[in-house]
C-alpha positions as CSV (number, residue, x, y, z in Angstrom):
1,X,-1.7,-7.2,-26.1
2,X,-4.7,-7.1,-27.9
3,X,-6.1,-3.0,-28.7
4,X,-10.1,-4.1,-27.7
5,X,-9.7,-1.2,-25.4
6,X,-7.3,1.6,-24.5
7,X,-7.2,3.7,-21.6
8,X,-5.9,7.2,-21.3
9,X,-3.5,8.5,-18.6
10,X,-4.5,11.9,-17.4
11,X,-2.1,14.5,-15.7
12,X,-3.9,15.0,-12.5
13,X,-2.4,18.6,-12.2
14,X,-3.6,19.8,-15.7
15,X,-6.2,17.3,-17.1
16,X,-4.1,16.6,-20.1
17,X,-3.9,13.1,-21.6
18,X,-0.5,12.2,-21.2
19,X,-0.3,8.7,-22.4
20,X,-2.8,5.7,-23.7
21,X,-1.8,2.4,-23.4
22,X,-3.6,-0.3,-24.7
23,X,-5.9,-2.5,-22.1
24,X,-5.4,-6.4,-21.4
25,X,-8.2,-8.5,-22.2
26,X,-9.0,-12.1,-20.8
27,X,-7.4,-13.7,-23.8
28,X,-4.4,-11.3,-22.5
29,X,-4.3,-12.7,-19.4
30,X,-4.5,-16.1,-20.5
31,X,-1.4,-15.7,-22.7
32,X,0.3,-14.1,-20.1
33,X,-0.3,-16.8,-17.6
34,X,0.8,-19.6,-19.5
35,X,4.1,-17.0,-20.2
36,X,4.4,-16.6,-16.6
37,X,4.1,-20.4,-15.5
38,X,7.0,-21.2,-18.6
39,X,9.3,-18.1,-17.0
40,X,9.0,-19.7,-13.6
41,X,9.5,-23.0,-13.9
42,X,13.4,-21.8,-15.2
43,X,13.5,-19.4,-12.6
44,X,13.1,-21.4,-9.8
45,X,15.6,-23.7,-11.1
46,X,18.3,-21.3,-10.9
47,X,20.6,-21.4,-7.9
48,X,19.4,-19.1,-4.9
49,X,22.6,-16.8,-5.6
50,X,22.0,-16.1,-9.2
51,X,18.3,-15.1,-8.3
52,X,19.6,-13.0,-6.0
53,X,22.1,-11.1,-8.0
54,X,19.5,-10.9,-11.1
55,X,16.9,-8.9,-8.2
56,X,20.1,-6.5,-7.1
57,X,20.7,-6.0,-10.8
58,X,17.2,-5.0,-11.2
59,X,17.2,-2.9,-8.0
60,X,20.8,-1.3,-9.7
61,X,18.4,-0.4,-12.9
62,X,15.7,1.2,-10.9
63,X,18.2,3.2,-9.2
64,X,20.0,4.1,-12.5
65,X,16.5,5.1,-13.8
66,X,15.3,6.5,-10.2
67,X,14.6,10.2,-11.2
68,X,13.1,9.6,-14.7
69,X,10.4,7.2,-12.8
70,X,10.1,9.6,-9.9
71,X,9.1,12.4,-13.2
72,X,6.7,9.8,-14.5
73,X,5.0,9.2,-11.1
74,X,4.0,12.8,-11.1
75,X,2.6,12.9,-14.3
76,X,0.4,10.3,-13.6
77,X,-0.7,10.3,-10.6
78,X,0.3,14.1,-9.5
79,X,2.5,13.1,-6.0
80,X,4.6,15.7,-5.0
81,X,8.5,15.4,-6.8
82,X,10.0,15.0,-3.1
83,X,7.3,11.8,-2.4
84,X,7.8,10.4,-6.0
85,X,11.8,10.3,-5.4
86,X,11.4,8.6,-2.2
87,X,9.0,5.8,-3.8
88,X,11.5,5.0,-7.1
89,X,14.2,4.6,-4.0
90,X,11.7,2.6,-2.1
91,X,11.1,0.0,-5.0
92,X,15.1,-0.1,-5.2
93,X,15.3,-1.2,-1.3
94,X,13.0,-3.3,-1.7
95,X,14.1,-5.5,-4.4
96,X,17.5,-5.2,-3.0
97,X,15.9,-6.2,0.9
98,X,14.0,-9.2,-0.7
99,X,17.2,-10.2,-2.7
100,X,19.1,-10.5,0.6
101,X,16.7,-13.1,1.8
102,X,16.6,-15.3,-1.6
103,X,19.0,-17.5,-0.1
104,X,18.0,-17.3,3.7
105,X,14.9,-18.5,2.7
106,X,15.4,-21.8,4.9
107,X,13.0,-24.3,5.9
108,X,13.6,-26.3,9.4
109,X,14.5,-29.7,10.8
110,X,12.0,-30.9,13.1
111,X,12.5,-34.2,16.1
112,X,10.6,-36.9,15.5
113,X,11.6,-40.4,16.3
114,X,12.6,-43.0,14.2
115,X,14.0,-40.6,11.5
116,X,14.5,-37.2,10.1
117,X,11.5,-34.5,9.2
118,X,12.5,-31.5,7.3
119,X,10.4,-28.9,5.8
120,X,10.7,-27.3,2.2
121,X,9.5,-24.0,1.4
122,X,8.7,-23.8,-2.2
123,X,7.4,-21.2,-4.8
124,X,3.4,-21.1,-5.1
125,X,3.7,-20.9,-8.8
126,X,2.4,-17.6,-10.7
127,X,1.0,-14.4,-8.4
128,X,-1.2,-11.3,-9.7
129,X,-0.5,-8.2,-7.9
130,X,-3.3,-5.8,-8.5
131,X,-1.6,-2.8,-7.2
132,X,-3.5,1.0,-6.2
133,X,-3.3,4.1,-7.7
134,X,-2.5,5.8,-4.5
135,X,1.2,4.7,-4.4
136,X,1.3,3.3,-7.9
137,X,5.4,1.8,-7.5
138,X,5.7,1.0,-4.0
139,X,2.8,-0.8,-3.6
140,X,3.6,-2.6,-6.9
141,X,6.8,-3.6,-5.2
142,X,5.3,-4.8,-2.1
143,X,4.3,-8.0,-3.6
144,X,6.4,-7.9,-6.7
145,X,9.5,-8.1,-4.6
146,X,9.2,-11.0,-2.1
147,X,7.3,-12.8,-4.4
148,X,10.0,-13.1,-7.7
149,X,12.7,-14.1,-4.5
150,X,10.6,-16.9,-3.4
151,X,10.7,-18.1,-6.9
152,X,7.4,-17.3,-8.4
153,X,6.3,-15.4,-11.7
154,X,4.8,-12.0,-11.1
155,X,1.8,-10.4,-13.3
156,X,1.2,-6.9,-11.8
157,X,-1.6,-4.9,-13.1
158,X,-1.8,-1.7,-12.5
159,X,-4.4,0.6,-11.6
160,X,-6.2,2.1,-14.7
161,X,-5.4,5.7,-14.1
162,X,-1.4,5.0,-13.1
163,X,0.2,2.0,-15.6
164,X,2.8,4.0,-16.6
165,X,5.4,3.7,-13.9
166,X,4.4,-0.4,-13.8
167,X,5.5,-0.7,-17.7
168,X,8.8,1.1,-17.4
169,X,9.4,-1.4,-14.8
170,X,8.9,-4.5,-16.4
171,X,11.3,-2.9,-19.3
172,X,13.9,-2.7,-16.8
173,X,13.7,-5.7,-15.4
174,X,13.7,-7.1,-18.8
175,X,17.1,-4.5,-19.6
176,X,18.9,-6.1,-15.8
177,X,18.7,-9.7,-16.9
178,X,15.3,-11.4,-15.6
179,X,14.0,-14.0,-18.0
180,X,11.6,-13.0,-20.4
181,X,7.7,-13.5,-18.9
182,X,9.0,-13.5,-15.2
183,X,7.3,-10.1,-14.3
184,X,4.6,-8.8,-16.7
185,X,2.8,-5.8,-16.5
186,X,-1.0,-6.2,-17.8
187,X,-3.1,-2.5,-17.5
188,X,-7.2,-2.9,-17.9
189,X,-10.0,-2.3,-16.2
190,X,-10.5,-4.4,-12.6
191,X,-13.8,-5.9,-14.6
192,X,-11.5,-7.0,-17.3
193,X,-7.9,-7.5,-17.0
194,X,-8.9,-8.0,-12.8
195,X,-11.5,-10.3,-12.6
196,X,-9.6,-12.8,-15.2
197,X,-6.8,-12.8,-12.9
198,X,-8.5,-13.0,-9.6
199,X,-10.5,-15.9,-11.2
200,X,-7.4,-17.8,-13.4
201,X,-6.8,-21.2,-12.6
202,X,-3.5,-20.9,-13.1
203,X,-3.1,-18.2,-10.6
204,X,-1.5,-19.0,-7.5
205,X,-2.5,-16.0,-5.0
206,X,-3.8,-12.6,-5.6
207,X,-2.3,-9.9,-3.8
208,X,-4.8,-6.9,-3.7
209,X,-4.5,-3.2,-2.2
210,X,-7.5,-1.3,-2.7
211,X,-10.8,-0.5,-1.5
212,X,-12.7,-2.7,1.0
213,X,-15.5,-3.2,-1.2
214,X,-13.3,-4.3,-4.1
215,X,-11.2,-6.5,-1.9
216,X,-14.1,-8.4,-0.4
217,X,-15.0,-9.0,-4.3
218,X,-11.8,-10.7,-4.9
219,X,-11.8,-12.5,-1.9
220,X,-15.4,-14.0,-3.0
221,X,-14.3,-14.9,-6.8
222,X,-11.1,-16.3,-5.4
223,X,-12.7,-18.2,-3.2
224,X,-14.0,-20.5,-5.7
225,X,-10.4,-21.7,-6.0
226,X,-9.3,-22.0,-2.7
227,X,-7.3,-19.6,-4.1
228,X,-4.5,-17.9,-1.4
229,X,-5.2,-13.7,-1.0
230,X,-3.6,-11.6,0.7
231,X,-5.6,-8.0,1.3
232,X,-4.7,-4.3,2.3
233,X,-7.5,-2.3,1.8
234,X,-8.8,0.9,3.8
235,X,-8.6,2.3,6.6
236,X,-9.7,5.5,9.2
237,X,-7.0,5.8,11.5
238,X,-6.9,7.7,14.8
239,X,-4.1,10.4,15.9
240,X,-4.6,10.1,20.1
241,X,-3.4,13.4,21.1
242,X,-3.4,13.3,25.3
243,X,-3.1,15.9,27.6
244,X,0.5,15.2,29.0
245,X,2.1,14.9,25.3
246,X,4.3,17.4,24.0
247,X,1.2,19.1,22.2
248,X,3.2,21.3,20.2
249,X,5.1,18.4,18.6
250,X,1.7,16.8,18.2
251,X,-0.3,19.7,16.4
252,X,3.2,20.3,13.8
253,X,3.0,16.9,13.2
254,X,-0.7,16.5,12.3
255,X,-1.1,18.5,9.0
256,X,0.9,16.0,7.1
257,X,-0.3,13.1,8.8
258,X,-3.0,13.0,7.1
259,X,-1.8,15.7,4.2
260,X,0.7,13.3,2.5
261,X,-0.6,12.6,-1.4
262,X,-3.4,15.0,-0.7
263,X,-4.9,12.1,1.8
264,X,-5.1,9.9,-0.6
265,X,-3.1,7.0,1.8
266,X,-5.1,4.2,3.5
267,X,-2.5,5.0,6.7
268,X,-4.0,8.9,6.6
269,X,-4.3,10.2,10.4
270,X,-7.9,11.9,9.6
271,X,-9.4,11.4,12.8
272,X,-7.9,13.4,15.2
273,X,-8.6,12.6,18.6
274,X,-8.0,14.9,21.6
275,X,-8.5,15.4,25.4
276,X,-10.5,17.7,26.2
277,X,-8.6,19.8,28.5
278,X,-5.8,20.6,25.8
279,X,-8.6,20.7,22.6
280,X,-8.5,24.4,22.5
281,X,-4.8,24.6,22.8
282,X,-4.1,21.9,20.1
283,X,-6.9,23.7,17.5
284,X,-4.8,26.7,18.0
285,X,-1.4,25.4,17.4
286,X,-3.0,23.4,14.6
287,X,-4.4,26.3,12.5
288,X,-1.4,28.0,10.9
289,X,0.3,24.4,10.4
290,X,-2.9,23.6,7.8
291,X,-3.1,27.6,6.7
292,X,0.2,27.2,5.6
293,X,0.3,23.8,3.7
294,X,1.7,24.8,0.0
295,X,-0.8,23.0,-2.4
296,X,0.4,23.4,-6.3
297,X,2.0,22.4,-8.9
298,X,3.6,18.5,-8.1
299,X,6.9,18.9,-9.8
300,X,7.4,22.3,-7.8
301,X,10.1,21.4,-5.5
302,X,8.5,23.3,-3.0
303,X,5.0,22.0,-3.4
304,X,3.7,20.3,0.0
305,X,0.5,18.6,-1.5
306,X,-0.6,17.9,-5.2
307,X,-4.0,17.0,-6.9
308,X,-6.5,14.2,-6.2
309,X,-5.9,11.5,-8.5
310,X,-9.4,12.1,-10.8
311,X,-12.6,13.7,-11.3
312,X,-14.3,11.1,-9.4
313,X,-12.0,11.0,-6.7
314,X,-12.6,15.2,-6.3
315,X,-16.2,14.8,-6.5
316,X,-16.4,11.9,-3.7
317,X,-13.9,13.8,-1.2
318,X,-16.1,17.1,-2.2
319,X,-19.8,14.9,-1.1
320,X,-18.2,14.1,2.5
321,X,-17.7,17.9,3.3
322,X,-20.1,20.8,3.9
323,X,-18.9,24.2,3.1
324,X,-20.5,26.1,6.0
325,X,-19.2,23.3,8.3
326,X,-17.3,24.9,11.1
327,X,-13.3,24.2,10.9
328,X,-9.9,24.9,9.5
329,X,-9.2,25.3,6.0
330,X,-6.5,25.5,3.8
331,X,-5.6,26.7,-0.2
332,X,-5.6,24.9,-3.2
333,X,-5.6,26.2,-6.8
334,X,-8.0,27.0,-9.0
335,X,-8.9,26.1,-12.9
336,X,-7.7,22.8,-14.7
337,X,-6.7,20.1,-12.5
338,X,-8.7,18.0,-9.4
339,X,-7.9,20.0,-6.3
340,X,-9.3,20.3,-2.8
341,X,-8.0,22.1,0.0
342,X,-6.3,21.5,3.2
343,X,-9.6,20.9,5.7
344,X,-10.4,20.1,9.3
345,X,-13.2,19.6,10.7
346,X,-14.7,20.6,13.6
347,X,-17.6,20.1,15.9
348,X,-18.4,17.1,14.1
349,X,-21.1,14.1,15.3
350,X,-18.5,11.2,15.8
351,X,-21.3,9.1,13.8
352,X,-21.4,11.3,11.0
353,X,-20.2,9.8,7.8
354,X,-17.2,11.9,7.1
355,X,-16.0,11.0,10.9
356,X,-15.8,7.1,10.4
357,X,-15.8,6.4,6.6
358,X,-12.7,6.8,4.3
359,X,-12.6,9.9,2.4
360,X,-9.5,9.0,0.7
361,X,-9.0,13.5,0.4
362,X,-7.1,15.9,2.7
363,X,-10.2,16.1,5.2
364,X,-9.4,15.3,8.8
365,X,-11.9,15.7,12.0
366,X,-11.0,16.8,15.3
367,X,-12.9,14.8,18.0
368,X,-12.6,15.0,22.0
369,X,-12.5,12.9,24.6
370,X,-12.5,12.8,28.2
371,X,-10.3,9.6,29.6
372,X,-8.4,6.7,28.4
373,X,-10.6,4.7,27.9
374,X,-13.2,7.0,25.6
375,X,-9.9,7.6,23.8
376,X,-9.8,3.8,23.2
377,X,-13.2,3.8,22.5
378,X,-13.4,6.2,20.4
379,X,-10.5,5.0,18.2
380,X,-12.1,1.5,17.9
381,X,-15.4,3.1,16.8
382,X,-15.1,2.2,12.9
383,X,-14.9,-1.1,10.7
384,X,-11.2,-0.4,10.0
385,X,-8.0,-1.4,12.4
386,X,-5.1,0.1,9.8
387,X,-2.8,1.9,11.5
388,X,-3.0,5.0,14.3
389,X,-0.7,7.3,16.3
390,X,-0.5,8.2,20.3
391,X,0.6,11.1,21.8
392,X,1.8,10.9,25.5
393,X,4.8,11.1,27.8
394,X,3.4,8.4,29.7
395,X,5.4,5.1,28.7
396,X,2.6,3.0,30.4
397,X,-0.7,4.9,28.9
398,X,1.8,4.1,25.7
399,X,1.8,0.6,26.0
400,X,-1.2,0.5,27.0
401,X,-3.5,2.1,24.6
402,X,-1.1,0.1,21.9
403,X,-2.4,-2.4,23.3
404,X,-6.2,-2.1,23.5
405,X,-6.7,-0.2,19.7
406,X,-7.6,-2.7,16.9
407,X,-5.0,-2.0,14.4
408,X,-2.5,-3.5,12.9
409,X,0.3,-0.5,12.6
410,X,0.7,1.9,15.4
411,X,2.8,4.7,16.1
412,X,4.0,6.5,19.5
413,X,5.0,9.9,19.5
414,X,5.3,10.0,15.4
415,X,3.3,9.3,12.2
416,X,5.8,6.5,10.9
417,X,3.6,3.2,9.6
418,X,5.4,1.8,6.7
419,X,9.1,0.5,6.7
420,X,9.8,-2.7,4.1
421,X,11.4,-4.4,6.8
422,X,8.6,-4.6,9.3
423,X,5.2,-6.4,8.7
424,X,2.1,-4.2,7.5
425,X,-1.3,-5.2,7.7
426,X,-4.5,-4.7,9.4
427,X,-6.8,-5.5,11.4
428,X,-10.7,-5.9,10.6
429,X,-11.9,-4.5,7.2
430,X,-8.5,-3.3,6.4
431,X,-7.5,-6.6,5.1
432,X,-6.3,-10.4,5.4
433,X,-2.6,-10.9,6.1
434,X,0.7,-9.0,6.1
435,X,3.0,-7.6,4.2
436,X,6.6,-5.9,4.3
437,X,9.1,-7.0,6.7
438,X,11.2,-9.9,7.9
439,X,9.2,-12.9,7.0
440,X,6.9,-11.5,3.5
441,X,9.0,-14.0,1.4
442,X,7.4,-16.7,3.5
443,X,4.0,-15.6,2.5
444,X,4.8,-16.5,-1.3
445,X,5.7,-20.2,-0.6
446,X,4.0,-23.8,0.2
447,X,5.7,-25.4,2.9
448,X,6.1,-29.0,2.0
449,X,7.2,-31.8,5.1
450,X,9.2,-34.4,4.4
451,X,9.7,-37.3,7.1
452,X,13.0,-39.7,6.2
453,X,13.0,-43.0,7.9
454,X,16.5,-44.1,9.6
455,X,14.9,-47.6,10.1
456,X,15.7,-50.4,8.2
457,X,12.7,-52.0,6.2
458,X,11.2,-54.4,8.5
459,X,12.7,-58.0,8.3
């Protein structure tokens, strides 16, 4: 790549530069397109078995490699040691999970008289995955995975702040066999290295996990192309704590709900809903669970919850939340580093800003509710439909209230959103699409019809 620009890779925890790495250009991106669309015309040649053992070979690599990625993760973007393990082993599953479907990847035989119809799914070509900071290698692998099974050419470009994780990557996919320019890793700036993607007419489909604003930018520029998007953006997701659940399940389970990488997860349960006549109960039973939360040092084993990712990110979590605001509050260091404590609020106006915009920081409200249906309400009351939890012991309020929230991930009894074999997505301004799951390879083809006539040529 060219060195116009370079960007440097700070150590959440300490402030320290840690890397630089140089930043891609549109001149970049137009090299690496025309690499990518030579790599995958060979690729999809190759028979569905050998594409599937060169993925497993790459998932081997990643696993081989899994703790010195998991290290790297917490330099640069300061997750907890225990989370970054779990996302290197996540990237492994899923390139092993989408190598499995490389050759089920089947299209159908339809009836139709006078002949045979069959449809072909094929590869769309070259994708751009413009993956977050917030999860900087599972996210990566969300569309990095399905998409190289289906037979397409992957350019990933990763956030600004995280790249680092992304290029070791690419090396070992380069190390377990997969041709040269079949997955390139392209750090810059969204305005740079982004927008030539999102706009490239040699781009098949973005795939873009960020913020809502952002994503409804590269919907518009993609737009121009007909271009095919797929979106997972924000979120503001409810935890429905009712009066017949097992509250103290419920109130242990909240802290980290919306705790995990310091709330930095579109999925975070920060709205905390809860009937009134157990709100008391549920506050008290909450309070030593947030108290408690060990906020430090990332590569700590025993660390709980790490930094915010930047400056900027600490300073917009920090504008959402007044100090004399009434609530429960938790420890976090003090001196180098971009931390925030553990905080609930309390006695907040459901309208207020902080109650139905994403903070993207470890800052939850606590809201009541009467009845069922201000519950529902209540939990529909923002522009995103992500994901949510509900408490009960009632299998029909269960079903129920699944049924009548607006999001596209929900959870009974638990906190669980994201498994890579079940579809994620959302609902409203949380994005177009889905992602994950049985059918994500699907979602990187065209599918082409063919009709065969058994009838002779008329005489």
């Amino acid at each position: 790549m060219s060195a116009e620009y370079t960007l440097d890779v700070l150590n959440p925890a300490t402030e320290e530069v840690v890397a630089t790495v140089p930043g891609a250009t549109a001149a970049d991106v137009d090299a690496a397109v025309v690499r990518a669309t030579n790599a995958q015309a060979r690729w999809a040649a190759l028979a569905p078995g050998d594409r599937a053992r060169l993925l497993r070979r790459f998932a081997l690599a990643v696993d081989d490699h899994l703790e010195e990625l998991a290290r790297s993760e917490v330099r640069e973007a300061g997750h907890t040691i225990g989370n970054a393990r779990w996302e290197a082993g996540n990237v492994r599953d899923l390139l092993d999970y989408a190598a499995g479907g490389v050759e089920r990847l089947t299209g159908r035989q339809i009836p139709v008289p006078g002949g045979l119809d069959v449809t072909i799914l094929e590869p769309l070509g070259v994708v751009a995955v413009i993956a977050p900071w917030n999860f900087p290698m599972p996210i990566a692998a969300w569309g990095t995975a399905p998409a190289l099974a289906a037979g397409n050419a992957v350019i990933l470009k990763p956030a600004e702040t995280t790249p680092l994780t992304a290029l070791r990557l690419a090396e070992l996919a380069l190390e377990a066999g997969l041709p040269e320019g079949l997955f390139q890793v392209l750090p810059g700036h969204g305005p740079v290295a982004g927008n030539a993607l999102v706009e490239h007419p040699g781009v098949a489909k973005i795939v873009f996990t960020g913020s809502t604003s952002v994503g409804k930018q590269v919907l518009a520029r993609g737009s121009a192309l007909l271009k095919r998007v797929t979106l997972e953006l924000g979120g503001k997701s409810p935890n429905i704590v009712f009066a017949d659940a097992d509250i103290e399940a419920a109130a242990a389970a909240a802290p980290m709900a919306f705790l995990d990488n310091s709330g930095q997860d579109c999925c975070a349960r920060t709205r905390i809903l809860v009937q009134r006549g157990v709100y008391d109960r549920f506050l008290d039973l909450l309070a030593p669970g947030i108290e408690s939360v060990r906020v430090g040092d990332p590569a700590d084993e025993r660390t709980q919850m790490g930094p915010l990712i930047s400056r900027a990110q600490l300073d917009r979590v920090r504008s959402y939340v007044d100090q004399d605001a009434p609530g429960l509050r938790g420890k976090a260091p003090e001196g180098p580093g971009f931390w925030f404590p553990p905080t609930v609020l309390t006695g907040t106006d459901p309208h207020a800003r902080v109650a139905v915009e994403e903070v993207f920081g470890p800052v939850a409200v606590v809201l009541p509710f009467e009845d069922e249906a201000e519950a529902v309400a209540l939990a529909n009351a923002t522009d995103y439909g992500l994901s949510g939890s509900i408490w009960t012991r009632d299998v029909g309020r269960a079903l129920r209230v699944s049924q009548a929230v607006r999001a596209g991930n929900l959870s009974v009894n638990s906190h669980s959103s994201v498994r890579y074999w079940t579809p994620f997505g959302g609902y409203k301004q949380s994005g177009l699409g889905r992602e994950l799951g049985p059918d994500a390879l699907t979602a990187f083809t065209e599918t082409k019809n063919v009709f065969i006539s058994t009838e002779g040529p008329a005489q």
